[in-house]
C-alpha positions in Angstrom: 0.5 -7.2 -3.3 2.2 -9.5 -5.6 4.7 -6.8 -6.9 5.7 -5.8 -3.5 6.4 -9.4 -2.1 8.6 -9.7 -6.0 10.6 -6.4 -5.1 11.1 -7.4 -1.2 12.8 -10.8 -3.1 14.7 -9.2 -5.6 16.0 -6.1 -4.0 16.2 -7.2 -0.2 15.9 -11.0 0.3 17.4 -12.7 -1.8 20.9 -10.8 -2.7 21.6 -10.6 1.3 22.4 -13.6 3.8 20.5 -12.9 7.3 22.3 -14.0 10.4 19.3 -13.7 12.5 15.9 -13.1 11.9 15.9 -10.0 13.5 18.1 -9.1 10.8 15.7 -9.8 8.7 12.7 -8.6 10.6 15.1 -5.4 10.7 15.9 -5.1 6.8 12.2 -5.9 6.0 10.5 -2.7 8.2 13.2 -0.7 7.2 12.4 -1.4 3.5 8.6 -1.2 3.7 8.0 1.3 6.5 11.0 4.0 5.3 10.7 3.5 1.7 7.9 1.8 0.0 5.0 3.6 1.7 7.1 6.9 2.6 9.1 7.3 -0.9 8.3 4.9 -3.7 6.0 6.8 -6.3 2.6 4.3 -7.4 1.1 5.2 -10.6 -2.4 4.1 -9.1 -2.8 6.8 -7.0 -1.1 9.3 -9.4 2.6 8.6 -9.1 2.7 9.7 -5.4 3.6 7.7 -2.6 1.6 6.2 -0.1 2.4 8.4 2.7 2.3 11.6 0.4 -1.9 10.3 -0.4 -2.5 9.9 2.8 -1.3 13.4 4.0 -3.6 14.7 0.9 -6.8 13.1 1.3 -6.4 13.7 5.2 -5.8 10.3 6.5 -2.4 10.6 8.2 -2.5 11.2 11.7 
């Protein structure tokens, strides 16, 4: 959990200024919902991503 709450700072957070915090909100689903559990690859469950595992061990709905 720690290296995803040091990505969300260094890629997302910090290099943007929010006007509101549904800007925020916004920027934050859109980074963790749409591309760290759909498309970033993890090497502990064998460089696929999160939504790819669950689809192959029968968990998405």
């Amino acid at each position: 959990m720690e290296s995803v709450f040091s990505s969300l700072k260094t890629e997302r957070i910090r290099p943007r200024v929010y006007r509101t915090r549904d800007d925020a909100r916004g920027n934050l689903f859109d980074c963790i919902e749409r591309f760290y559990h759909a498309v970033r690859r993890h090497s502990t469950i064998g460089y696929i991503s999160p939504a790819e595992f669950e689809k192959k061990v029968g968990l998405a709905y």
